[in-house]
N, C-alpha and C positions, 0 to 999 in steps of 0.2 A: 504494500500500500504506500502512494507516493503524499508526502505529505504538503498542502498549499503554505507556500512559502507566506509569512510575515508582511505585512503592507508597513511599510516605512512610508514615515508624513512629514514631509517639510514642516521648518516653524511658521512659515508663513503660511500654508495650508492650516496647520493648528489652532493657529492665531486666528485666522476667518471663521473655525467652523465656532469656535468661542464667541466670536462677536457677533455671528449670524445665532447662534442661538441663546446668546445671554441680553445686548446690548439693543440687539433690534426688536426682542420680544417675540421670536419665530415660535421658539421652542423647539427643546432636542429633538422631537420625533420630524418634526416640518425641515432645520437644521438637518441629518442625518439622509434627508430625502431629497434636499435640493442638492446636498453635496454628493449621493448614490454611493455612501458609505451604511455601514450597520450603526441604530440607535446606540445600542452598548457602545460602539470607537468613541463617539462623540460624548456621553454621559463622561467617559471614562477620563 
């Protein structure tokens, strides 16, 4: 069984998914979906 490699995230990709769901009021699940990551990356 081959395992899925690790998603590595820029600090500037970081830093967006933070401000798109803290700053602008989107919320993590809207955040997490505009960015086509998993809710849990972004809570995290």
């Amino acid at each position: 069984m081959n395992r899925i490699p690790k998603a590595v995230y820029t600090k500037e990709f970081r830093e967006e998914a933070v401000k798109l769901a803290m700053t602008e009021g989107v919320g993590v699940s809207e955040a997490a979906h505009r960015l086509s990551i998993w809710m849990k990356t972004v809570a995290n």
